[in-house]
C-alpha positions as CSV (number, residue, x, y, z in Angstrom):
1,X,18.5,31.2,1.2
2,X,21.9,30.9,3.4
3,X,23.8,27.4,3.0
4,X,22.6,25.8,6.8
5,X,18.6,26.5,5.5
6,X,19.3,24.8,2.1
7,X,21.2,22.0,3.9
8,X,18.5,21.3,6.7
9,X,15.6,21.4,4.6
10,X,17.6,18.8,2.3
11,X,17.9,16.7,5.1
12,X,14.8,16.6,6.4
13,X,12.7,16.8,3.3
14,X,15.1,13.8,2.1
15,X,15.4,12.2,5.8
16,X,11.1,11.5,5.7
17,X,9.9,10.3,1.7
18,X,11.4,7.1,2.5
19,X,8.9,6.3,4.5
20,X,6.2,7.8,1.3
21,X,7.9,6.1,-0.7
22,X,7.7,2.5,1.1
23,X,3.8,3.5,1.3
24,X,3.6,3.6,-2.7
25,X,4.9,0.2,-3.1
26,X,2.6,-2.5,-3.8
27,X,-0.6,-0.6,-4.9
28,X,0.6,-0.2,-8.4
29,X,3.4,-0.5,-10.5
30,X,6.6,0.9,-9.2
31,X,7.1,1.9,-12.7
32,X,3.8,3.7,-12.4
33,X,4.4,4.9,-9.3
34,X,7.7,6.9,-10.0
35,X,5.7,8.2,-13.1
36,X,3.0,9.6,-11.3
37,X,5.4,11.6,-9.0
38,X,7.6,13.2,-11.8
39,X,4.9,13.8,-14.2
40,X,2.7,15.9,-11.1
41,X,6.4,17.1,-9.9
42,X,7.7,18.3,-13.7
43,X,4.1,19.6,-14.4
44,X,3.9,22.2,-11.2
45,X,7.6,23.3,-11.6
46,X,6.8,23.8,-15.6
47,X,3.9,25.8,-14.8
48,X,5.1,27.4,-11.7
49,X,8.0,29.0,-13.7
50,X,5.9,30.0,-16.7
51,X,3.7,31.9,-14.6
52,X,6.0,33.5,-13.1
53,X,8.0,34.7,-16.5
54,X,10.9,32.7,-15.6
55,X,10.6,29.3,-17.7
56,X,13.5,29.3,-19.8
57,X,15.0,26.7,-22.4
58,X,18.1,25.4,-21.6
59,X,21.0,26.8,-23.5
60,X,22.3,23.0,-23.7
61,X,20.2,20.2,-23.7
62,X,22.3,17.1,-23.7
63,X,23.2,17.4,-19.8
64,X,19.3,18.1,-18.7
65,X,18.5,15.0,-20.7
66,X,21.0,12.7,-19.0
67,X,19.8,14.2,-15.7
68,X,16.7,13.2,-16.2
69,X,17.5,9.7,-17.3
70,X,20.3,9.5,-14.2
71,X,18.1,11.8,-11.4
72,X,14.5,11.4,-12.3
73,X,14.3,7.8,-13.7
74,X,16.8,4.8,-13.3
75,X,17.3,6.5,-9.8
76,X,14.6,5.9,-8.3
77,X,13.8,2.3,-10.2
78,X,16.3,1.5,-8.2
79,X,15.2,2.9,-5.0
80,X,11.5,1.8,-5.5
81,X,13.0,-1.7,-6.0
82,X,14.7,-1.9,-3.0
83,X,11.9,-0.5,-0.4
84,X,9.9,-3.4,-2.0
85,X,12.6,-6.0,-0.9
86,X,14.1,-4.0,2.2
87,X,12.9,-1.6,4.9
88,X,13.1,1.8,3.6
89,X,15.2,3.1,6.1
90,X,18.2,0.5,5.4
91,X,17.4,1.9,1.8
92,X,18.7,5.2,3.0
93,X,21.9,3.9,4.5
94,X,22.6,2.5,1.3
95,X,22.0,6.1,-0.2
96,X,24.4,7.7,2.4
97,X,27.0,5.9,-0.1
98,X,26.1,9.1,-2.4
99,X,29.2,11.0,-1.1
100,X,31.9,8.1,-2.0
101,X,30.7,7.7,-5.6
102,X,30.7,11.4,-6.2
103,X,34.1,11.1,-5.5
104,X,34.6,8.7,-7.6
105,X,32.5,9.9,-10.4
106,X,34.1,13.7,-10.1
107,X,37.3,12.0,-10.4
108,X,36.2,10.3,-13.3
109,X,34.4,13.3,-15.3
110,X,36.1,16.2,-13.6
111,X,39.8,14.7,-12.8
112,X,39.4,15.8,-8.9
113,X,41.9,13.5,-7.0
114,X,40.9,10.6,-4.4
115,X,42.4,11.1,-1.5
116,X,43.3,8.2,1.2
117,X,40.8,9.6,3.0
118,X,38.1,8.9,0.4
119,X,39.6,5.5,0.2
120,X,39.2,5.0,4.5
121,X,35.9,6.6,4.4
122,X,34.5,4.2,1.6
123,X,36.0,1.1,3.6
124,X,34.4,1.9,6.7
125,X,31.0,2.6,5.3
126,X,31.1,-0.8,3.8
127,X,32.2,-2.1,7.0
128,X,29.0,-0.7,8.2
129,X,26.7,-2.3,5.6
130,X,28.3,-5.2,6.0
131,X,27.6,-4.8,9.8
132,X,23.9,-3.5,9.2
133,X,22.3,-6.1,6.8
134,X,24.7,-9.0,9.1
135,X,21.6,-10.9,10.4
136,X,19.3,-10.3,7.4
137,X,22.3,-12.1,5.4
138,X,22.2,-15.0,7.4
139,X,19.0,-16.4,6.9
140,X,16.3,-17.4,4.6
141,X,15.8,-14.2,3.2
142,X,19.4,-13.4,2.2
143,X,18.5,-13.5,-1.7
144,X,16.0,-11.4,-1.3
145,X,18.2,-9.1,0.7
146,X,21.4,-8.8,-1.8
147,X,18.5,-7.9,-4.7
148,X,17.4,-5.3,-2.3
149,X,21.2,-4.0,-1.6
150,X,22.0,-4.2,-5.2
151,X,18.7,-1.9,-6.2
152,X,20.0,0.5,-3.7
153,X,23.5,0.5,-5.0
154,X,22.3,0.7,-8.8
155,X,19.8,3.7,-7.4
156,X,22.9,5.6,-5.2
157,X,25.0,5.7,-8.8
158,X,22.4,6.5,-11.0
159,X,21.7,9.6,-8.4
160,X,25.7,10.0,-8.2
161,X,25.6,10.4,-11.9
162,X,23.0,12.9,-12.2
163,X,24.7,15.2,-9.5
164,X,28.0,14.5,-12.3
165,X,25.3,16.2,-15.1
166,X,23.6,18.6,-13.1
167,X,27.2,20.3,-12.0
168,X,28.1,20.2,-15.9
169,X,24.9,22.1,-16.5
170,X,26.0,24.7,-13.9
171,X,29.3,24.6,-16.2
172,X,27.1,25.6,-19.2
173,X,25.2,28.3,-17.4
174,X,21.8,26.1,-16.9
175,X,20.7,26.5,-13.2
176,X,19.5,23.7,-11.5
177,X,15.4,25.1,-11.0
178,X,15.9,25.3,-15.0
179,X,17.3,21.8,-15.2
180,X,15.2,20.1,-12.4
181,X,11.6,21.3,-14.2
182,X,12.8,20.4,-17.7
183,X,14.4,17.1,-16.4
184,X,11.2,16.1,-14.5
185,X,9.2,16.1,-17.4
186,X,11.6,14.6,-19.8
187,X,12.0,11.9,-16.8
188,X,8.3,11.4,-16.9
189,X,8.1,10.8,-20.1
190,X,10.7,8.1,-20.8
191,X,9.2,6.4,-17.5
192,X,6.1,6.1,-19.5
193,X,7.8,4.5,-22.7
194,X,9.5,2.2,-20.2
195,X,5.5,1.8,-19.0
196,X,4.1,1.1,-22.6
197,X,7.3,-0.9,-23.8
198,X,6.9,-3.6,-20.9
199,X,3.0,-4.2,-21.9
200,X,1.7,-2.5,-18.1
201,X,-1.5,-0.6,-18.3
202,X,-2.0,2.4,-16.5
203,X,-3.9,1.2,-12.6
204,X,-5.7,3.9,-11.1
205,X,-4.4,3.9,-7.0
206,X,-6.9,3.6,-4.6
207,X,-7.1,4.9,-0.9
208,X,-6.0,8.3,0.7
209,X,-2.9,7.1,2.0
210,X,-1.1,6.9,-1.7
211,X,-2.5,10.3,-3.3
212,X,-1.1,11.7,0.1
213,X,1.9,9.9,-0.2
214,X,2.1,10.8,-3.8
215,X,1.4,14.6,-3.2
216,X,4.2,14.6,-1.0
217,X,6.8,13.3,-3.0
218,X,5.9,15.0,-6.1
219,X,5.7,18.7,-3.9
220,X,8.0,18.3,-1.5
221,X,10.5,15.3,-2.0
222,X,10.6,16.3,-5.9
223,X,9.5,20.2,-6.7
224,X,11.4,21.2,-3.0
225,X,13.9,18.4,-2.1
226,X,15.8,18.2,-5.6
227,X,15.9,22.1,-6.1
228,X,17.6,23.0,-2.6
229,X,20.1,20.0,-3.1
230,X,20.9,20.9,-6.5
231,X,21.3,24.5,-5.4
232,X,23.6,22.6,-2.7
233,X,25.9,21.3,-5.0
234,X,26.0,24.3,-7.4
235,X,27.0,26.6,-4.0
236,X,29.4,24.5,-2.2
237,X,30.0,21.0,-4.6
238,X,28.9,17.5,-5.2
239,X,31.4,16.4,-2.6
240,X,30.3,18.3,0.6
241,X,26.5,18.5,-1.0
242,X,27.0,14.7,-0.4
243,X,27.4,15.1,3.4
244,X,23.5,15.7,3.5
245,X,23.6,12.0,3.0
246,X,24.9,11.7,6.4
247,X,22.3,12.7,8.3
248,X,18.7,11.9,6.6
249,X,19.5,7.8,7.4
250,X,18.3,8.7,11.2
251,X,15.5,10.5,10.4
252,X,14.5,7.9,7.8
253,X,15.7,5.2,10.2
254,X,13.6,6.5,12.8
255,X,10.6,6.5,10.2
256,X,11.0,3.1,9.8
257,X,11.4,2.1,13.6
258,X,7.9,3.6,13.8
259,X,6.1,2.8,11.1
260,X,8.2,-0.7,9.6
261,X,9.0,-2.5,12.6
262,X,12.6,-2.1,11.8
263,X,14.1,-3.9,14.9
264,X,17.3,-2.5,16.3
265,X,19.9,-5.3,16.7
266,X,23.5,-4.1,18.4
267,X,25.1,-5.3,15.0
268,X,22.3,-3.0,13.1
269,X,22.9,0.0,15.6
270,X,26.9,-0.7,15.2
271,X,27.0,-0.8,11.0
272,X,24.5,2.4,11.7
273,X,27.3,4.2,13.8
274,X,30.3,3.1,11.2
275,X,28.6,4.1,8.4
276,X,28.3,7.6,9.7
277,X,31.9,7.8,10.7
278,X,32.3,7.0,7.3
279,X,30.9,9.7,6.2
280,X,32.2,12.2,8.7
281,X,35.2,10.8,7.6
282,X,34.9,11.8,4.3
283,X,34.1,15.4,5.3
284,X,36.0,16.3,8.3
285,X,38.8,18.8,8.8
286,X,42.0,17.7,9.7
């Protein structure tokens, strides 16, 4: 598959479970929830591979383990967390931050250098947030707001991370298929220890609109989604991977005009615009 095809199906595989993901929340346990989907997502890919002769073990384990803590666990605690507290779409522009903490993290694992570029481009996009969450700040619901912000934040490093892991896996000669079934199982099953260790018993979710939810972000957000962006980053790097990021906020934006109520506010459709420059900062030729 060339580059554009893995990059467009990235974004708009990424750019619509947002939305499937804001319809999970509240009909069980978000802990439950994210189980569900990487247990149905590891199990397919698992199977999928072994019928096809090509599961393999990894040659290194350590890397696929912290890629499933980092990419198929505390990830999306923290994105589950915030689409309970925030509309799923601002969730996303939060995510779009995913490009500025590679940098960060690559310079921290892998010694690339931060350039003043990276430094402008992480400025504006917090400009941006600042500018797109200005009016839910201001009132009542500010508390409620921050702790939405803050789950987005924790989710966008914990994903930042696991690109970090998934490139060292590529290092050791894993491939990221190989890394992402593995990874979605192991995911699933520290999700439920976290389940058993907090004392929740196991709901069984009513109502079509979940189990199709559900099926789509286990098949196509999970199984589809992670493998083309993984394949992404191994092909062209964290950093420009990262610049998928950009684009899925208005799609998922969109979703949640639509479907959310989201309302457009000139400040919300300004901190939009400056947190895309920010990113187009980030990737732009000279």
């Amino acid at each position: 598959m060339s580059t554009f095809l893995l990059f467009a199906a990235t974004v708009l595989i990424w750019g619509t479970t947002w939305i499937a993901i804001a319809a999970q929340v509240g009909a069980v346990p978000l802990l439950q929830s994210i189980f569900l989907r990487f247990a149905l997502a590891g199990l397919v890919m698992l199977a999928g591979l072994a019928l096809m002769g090509r599961l393999r073990r990894p040659a290194q384990w350590r890397f696929v383990v912290v890629q499933a803590l980092c990419l198929f666990s505390f990830n999306f605690i923290g994105l589950y967390n915030a689409a309970a507290l925030i509309p799923s779409g601002l969730v996303s522009v939060v995510f779009s931050l995913a490009s500025i903490f590679n940098a960060v993290n690559a310079r921290i694992f892998f010694g690339e250098r931060i350039t003043a570029r990276t430094i402008a481009a992480g400025a504006i996009g917090a400009a941006g947030l600042g500018l797109l969450f200005k009016d839910d700040l201001g009132g009542a619901a500010s508390l409620e707001t921050l702790r939405g912000i803050g789950w987005a934040a924790f989710g966008t490093m914990m994903f930042s991370l696991g690109n970090m892991a998934s490139r060292r896996n590529g290092q050791l000669g894993v491939t990221p298929v190989t890394a992402n079934a593995w990874g979605m199982g192991i995911g699933a099953l520290v999700l439920l220890a976290l389940i058993g260790g907090t004392g929740q018993g196991l709901v069984w979710p009513e109502g079509a609109r979940y189990w199709g939810a559900l099926a789509y972000l286990a098949l196509i957000g999970s199984v589809v989604g992670f493998t083309t962006y993984l394949l992404l980053v191994a092909r062209i790097g964290s950093a420009r991977a990262g610049y998928a990021t950009v684009v899925f906020p208005v799609v998922a934006l969109m979703l949640s005009t639509l479907y959310e109520g989201f309302h457009w506010t000139p400040a919300a459709i300004a901190g939009l615009g400056l947190t895309l420059i920010g990113n187009v900062v980030m990737f732009a030729r000279r």
